[in-house]
DSSP file (Angstrom, degrees, kcal/mol; ACC not computed):
  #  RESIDUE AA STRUCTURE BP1 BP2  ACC     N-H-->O    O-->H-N    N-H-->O    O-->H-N    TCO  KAPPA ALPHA  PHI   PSI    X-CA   Y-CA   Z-CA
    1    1 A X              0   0    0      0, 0.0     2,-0.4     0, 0.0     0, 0.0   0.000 360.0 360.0 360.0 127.5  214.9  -53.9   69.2
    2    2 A X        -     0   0    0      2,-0.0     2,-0.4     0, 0.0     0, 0.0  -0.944 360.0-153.2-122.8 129.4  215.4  -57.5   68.8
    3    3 A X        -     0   0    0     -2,-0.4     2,-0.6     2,-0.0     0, 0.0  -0.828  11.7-161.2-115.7 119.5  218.4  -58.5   66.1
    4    4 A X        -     0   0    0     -2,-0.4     2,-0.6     2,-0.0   110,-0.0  -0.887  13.7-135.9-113.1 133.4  217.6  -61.9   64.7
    5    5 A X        -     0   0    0     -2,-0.6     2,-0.9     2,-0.0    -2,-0.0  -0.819  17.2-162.6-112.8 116.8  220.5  -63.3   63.3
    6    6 A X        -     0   0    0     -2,-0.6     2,-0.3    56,-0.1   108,-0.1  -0.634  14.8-139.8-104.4  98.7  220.1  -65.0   59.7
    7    7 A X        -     0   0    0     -2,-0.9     2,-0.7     1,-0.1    -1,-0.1  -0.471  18.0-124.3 -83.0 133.7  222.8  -67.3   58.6
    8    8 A X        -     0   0    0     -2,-0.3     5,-0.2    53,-0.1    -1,-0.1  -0.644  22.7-119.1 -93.1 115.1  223.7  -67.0   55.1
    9    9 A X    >>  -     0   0    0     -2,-0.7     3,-5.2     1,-0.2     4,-1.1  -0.005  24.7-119.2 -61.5 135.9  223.4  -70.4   53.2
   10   10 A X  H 3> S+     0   0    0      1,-0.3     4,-0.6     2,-0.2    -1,-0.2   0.506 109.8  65.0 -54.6 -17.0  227.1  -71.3   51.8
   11   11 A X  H 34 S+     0   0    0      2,-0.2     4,-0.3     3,-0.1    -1,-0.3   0.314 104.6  45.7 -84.9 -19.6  225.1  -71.0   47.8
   12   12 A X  H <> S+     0   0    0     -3,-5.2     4,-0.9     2,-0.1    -2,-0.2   0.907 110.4  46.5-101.6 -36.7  224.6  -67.8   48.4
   13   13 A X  H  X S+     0   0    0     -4,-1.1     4,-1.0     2,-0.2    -2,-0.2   0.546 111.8  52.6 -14.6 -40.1  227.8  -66.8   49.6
   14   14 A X  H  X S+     0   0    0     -4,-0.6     4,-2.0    -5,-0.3     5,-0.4   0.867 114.2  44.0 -86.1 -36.4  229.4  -68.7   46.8
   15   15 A X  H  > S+     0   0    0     -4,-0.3     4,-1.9     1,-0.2     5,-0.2   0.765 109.8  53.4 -69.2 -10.3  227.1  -66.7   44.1
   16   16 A X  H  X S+     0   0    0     -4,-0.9     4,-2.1     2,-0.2    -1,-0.2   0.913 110.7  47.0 -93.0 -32.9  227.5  -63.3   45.7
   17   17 A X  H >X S+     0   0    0     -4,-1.0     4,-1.2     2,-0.2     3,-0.5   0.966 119.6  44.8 -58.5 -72.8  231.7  -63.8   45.5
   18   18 A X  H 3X S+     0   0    0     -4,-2.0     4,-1.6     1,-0.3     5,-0.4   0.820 116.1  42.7 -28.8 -62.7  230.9  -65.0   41.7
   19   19 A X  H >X S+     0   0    0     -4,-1.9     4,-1.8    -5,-0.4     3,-0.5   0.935 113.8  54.3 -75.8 -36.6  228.5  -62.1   40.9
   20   20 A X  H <X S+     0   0    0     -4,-2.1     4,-2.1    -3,-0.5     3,-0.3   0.970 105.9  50.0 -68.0 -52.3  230.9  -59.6   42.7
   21   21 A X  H 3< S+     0   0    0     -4,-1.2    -1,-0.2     1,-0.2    -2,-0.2   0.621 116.3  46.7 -49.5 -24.4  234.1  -60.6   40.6
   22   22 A X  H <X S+     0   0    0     -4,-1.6     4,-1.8    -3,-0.5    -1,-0.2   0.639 103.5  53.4-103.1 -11.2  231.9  -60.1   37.5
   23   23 A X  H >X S+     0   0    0     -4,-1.8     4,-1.4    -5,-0.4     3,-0.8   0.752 108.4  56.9 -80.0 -63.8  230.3  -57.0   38.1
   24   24 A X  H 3X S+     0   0    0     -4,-2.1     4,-1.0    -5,-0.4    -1,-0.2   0.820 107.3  48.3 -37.7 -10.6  234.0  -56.0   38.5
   25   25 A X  H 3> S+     0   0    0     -4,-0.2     4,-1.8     2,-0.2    -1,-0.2   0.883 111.5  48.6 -79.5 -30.6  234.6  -57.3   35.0
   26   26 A X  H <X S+     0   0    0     -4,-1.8     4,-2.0    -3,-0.8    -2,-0.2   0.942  94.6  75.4 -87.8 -31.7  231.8  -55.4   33.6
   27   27 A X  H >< S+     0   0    0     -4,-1.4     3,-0.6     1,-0.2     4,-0.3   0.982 108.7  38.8 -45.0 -48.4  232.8  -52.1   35.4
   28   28 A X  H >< S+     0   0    0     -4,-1.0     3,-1.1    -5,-0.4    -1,-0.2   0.881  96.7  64.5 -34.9 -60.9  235.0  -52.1   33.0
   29   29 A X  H >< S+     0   0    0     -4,-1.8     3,-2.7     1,-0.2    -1,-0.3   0.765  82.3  93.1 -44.5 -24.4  233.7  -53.2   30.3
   30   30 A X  T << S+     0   0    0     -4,-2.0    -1,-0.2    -3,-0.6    17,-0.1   0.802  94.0  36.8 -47.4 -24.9  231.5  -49.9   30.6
   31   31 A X  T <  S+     0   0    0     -3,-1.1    -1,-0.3    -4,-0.3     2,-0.2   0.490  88.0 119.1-110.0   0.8  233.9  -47.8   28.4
   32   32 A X  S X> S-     0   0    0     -3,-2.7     3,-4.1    -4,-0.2     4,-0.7  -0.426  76.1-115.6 -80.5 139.4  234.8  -50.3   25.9
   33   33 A X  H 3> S+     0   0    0      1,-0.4     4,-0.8    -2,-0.2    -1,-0.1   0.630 113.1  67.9 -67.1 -19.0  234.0  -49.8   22.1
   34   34 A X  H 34 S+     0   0    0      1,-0.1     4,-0.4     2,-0.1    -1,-0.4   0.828 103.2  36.2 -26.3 -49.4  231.8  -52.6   22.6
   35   35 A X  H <> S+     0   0    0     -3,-4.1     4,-0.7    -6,-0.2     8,-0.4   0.705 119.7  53.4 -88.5 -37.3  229.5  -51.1   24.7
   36   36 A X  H  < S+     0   0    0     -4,-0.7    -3,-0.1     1,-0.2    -2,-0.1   0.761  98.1  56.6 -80.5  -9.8  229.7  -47.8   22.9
   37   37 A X  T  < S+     0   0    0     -4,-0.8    -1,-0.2    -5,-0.4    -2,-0.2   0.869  93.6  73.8 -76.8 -25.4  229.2  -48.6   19.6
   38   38 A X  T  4 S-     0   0    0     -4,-0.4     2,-0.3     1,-0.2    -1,-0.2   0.932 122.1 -23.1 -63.7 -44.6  225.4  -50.4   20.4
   39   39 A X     <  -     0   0    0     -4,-0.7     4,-0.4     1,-0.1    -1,-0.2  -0.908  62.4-119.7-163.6 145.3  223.6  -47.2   21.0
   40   40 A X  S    S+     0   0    0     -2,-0.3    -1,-0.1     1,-0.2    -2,-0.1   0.446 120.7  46.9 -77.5 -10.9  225.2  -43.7   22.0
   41   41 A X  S >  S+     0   0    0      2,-0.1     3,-1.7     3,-0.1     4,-0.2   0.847  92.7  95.3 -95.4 -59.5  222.8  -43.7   25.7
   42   42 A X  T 3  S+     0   0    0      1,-0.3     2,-0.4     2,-0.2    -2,-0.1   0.411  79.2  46.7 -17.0 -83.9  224.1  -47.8   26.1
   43   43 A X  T 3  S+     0   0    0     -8,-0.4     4,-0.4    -4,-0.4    -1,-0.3   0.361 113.0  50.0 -58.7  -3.1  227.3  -47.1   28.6
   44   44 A X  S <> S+     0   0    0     -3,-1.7     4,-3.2    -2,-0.4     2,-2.1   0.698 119.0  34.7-104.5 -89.7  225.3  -44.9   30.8
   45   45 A X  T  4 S+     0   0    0     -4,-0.2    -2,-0.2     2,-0.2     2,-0.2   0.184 118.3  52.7 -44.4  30.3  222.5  -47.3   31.2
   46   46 A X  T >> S+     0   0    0     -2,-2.1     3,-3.2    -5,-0.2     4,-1.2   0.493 112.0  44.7-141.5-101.2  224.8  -50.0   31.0
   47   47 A X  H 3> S+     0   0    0     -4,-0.4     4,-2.0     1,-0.3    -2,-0.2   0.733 111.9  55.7  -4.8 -45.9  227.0  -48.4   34.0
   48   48 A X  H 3X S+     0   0    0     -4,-3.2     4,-2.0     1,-0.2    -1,-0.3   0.934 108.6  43.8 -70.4 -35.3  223.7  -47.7   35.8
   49   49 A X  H <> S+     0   0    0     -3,-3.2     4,-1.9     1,-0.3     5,-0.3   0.768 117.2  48.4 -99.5 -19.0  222.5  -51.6   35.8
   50   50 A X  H  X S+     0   0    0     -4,-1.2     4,-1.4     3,-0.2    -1,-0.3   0.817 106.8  51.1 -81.3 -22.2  225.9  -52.8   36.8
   51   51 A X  H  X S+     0   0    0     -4,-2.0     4,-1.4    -5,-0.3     5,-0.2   0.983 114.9  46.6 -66.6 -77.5  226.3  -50.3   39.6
   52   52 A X  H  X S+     0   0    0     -4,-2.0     4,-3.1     2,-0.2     5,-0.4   0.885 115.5  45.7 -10.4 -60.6  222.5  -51.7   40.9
   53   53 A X  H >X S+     0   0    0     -4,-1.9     4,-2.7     2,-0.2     3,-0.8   0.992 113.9  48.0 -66.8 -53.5  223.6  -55.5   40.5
   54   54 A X  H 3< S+     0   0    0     -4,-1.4    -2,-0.2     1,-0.4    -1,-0.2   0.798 118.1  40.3 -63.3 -48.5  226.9  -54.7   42.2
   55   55 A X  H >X S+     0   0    0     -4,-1.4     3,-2.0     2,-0.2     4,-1.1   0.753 113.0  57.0 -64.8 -54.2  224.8  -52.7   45.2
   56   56 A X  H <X S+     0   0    0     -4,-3.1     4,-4.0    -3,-0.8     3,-0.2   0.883 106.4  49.9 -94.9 -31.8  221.9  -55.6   45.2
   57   57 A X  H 3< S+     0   0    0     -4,-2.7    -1,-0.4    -5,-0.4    -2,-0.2   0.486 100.3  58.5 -86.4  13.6  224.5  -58.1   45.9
   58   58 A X  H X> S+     0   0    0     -3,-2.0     3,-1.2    -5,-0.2     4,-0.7   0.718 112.3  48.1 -54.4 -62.1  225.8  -55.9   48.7
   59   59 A X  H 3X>S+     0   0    0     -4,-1.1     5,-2.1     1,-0.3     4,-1.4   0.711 107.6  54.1 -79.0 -55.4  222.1  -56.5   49.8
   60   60 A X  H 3<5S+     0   0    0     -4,-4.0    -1,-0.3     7,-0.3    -3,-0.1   0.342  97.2  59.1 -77.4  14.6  222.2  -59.9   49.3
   61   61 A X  H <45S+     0   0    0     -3,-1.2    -2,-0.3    -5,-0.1    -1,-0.2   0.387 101.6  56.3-118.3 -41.1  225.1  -60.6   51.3
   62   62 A X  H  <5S-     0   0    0     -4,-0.7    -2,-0.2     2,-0.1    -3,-0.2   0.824 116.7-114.0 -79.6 -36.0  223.3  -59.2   54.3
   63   63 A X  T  <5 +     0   0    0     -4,-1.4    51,-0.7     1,-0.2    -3,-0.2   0.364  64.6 160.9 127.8  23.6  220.6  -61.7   53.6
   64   64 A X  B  >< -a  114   0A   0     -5,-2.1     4,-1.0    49,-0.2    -1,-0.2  -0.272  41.5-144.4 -61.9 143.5  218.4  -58.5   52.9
   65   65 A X  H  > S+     0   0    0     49,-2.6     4,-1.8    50,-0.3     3,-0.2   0.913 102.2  60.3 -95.6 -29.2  215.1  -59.0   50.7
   66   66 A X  H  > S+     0   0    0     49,-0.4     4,-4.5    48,-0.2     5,-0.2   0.926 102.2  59.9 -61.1 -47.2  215.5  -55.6   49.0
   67   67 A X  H  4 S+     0   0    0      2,-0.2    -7,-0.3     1,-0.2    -1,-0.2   0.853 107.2  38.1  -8.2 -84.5  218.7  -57.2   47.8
   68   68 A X  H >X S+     0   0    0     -4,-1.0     4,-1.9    -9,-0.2     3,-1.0   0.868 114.5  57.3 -47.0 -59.5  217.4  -60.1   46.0
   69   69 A X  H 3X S+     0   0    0     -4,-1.8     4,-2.3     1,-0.3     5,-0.3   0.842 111.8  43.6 -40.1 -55.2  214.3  -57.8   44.7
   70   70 A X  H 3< S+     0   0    0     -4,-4.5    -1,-0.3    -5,-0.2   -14,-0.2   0.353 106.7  54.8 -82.9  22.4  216.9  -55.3   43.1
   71   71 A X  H <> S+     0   0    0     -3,-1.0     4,-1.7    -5,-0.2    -2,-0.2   0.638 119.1  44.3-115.0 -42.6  219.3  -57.9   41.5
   72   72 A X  H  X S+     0   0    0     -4,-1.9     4,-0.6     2,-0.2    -2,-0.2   0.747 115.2  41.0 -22.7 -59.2  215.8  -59.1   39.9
   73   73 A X  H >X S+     0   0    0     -4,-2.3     4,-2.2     2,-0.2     3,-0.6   0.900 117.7  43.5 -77.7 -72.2  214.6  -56.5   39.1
   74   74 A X  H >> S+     0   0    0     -5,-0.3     4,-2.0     1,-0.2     3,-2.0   0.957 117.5  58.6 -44.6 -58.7  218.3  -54.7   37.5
   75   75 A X  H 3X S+     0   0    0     -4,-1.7     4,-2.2     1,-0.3    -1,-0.2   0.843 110.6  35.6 -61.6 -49.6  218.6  -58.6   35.9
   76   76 A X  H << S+     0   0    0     -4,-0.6     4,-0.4    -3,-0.6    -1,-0.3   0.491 116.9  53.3-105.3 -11.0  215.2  -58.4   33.8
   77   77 A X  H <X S+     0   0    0     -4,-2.2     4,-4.6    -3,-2.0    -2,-0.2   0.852 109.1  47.6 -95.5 -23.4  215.6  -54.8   33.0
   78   78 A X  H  X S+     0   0    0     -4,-2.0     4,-2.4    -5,-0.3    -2,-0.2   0.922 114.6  47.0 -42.7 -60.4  219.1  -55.5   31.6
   79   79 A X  H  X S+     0   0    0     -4,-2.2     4,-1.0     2,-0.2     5,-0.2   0.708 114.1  48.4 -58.8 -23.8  217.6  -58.7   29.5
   80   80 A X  H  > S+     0   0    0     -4,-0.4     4,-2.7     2,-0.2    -1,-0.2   0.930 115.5  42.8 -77.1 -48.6  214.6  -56.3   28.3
   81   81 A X  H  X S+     0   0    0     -4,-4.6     4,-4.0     1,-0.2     5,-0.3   0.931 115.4  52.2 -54.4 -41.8  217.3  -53.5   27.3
   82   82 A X  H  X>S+     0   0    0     -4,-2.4     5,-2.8     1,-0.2     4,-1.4   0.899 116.1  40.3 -64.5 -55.7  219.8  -56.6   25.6
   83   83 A X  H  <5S+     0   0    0     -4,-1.0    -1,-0.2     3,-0.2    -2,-0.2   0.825 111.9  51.4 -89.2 -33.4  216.7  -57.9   23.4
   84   84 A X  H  <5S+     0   0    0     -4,-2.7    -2,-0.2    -5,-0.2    -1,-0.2   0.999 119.2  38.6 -58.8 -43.9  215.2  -54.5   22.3
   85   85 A X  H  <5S-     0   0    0     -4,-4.0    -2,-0.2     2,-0.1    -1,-0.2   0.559 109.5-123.1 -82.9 -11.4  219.1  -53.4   21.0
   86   86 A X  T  <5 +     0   0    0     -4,-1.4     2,-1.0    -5,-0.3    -3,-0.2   0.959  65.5 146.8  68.7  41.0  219.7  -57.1   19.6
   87   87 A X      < +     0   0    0     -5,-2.8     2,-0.6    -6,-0.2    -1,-0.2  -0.451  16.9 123.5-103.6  57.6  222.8  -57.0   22.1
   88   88 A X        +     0   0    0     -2,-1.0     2,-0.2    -3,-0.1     3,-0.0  -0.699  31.1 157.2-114.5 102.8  222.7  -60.8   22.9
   89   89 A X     >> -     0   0    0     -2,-0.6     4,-2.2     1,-0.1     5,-0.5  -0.493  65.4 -85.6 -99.2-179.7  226.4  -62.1   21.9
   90   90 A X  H  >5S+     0   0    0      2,-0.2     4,-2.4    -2,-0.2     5,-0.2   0.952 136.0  47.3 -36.0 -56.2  227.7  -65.4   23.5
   91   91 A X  H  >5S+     0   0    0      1,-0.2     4,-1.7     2,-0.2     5,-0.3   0.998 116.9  51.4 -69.1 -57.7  229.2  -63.3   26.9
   92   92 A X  H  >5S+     0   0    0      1,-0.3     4,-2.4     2,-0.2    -1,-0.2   0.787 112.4  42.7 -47.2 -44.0  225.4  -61.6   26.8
   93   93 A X  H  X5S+     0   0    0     -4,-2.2     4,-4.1     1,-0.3    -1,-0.3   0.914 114.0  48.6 -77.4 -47.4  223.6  -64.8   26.6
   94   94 A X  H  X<S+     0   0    0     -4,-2.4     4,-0.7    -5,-0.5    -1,-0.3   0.872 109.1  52.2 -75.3 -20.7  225.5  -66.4   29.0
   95   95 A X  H >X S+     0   0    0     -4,-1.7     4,-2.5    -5,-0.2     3,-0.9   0.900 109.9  53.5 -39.6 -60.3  225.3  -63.4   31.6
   96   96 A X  H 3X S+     0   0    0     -4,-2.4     4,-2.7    -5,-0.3     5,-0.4   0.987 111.2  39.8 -74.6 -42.9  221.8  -63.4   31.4
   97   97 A X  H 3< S+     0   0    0     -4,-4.1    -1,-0.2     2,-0.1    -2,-0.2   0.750 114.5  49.9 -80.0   7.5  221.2  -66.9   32.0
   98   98 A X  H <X S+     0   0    0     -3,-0.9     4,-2.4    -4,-0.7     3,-0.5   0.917 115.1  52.1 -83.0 -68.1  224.0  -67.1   35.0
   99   99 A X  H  X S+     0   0    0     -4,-2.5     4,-5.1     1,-0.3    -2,-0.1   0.910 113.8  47.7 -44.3 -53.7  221.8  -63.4   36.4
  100  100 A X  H  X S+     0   0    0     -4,-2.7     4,-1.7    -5,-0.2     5,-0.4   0.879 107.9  53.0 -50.3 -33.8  218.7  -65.7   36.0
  101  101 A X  H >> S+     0   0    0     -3,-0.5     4,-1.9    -5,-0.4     3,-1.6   0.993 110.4  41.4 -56.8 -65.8  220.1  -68.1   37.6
  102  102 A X  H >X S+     0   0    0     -4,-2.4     4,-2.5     1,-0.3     3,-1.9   0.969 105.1  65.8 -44.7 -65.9  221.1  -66.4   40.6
  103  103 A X  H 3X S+     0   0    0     -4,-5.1     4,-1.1     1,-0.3    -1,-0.3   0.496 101.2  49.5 -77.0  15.0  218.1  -64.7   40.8
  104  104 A X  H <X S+     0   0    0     -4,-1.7     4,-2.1    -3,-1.6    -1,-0.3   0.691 106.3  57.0 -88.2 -28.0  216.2  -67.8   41.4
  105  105 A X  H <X S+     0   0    0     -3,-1.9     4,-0.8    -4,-1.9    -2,-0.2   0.874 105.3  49.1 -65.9 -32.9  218.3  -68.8   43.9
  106  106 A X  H >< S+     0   0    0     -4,-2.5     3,-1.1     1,-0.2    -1,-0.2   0.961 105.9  54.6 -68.1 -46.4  217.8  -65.9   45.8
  107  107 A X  H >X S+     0   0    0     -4,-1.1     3,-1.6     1,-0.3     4,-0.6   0.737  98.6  61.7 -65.8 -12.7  214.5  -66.0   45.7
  108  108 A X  H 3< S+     0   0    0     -4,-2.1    -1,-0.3     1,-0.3    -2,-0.2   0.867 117.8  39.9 -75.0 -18.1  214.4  -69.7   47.1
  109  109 A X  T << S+     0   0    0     -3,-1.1     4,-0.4    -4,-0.8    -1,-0.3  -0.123  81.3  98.0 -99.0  30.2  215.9  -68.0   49.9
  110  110 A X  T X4 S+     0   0    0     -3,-1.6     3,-0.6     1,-0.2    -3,-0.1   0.829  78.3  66.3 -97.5 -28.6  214.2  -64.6   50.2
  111  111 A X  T 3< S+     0   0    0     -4,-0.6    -1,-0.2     1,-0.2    -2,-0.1   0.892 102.9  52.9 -50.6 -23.2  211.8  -66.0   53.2
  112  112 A X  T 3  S+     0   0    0     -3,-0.2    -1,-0.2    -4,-0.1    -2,-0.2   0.654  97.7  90.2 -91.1 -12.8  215.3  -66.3   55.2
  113  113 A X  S <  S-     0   0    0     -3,-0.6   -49,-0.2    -4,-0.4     2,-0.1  -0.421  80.9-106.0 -94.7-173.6  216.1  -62.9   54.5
  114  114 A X  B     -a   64   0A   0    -51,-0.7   -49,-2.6     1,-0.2   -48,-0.2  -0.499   7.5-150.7 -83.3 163.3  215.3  -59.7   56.4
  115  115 A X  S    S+     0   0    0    -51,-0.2   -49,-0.4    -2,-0.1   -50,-0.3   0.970  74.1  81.8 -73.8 -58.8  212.7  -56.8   55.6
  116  116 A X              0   0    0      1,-0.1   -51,-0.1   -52,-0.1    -2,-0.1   0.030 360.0 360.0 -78.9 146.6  214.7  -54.0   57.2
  117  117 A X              0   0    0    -53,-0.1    -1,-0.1   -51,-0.0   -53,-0.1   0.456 360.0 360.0 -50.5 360.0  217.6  -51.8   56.0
């Protein structure tokens, strides 16, 4: 078993410390009368997509491609849920395009990461 060691470019490193200091804001947020008042299911799926991002950037931090793929993926299902409920306020909009953001940046980098857990 041969351990190829994949140095992680300082721009992703600074965006997984960013995206880790905001998923901690948004665990929070998860009970807040914001969050409950959009739809009585909202804080659960809302919990769930922040738990994911918080986990994909775990993932991305290891330089892992699953990583990148679920921070994508959790990012575009978030934006789908956010425009179906009409939940896009200033903090919303600007989340989603910061998540976008990221996730293109991961992806210029997903050829450097690994397949394997």
């Amino acid at each position: 078993m041969s351990h190829v060691l994949r140095k992680r470019p300082r721009i992703v490193s600074i965006l997984c410390v960013i995206g880790f200091i905001f998923c901690s804001g948004q665990i929070i947020t998860i009970s807040a009368p914001s969050i409950r008042n959009v739809a009585i299911w909202y804080p659960i799926i809302y919990g769930m997509i922040v738990s994911l991002r918080f986990i994909s950037l775990v993932g991305v931090w290891h330089m892992k491609k699953w990583g990148a793929e679920l921070f994508t993926y959790a990012t575009i299902v978030k934006i789908i849920i956010q425009v179906l409920l009409n939940d896009f306020t200033t903090v919303g909009k600007g989340d989603a395009f910061f998540s976008v953001m990221m996730s293109v940046v991961f992806m210029v980098f997903y050829k450097r990461m690994g397949r394997n857990l």
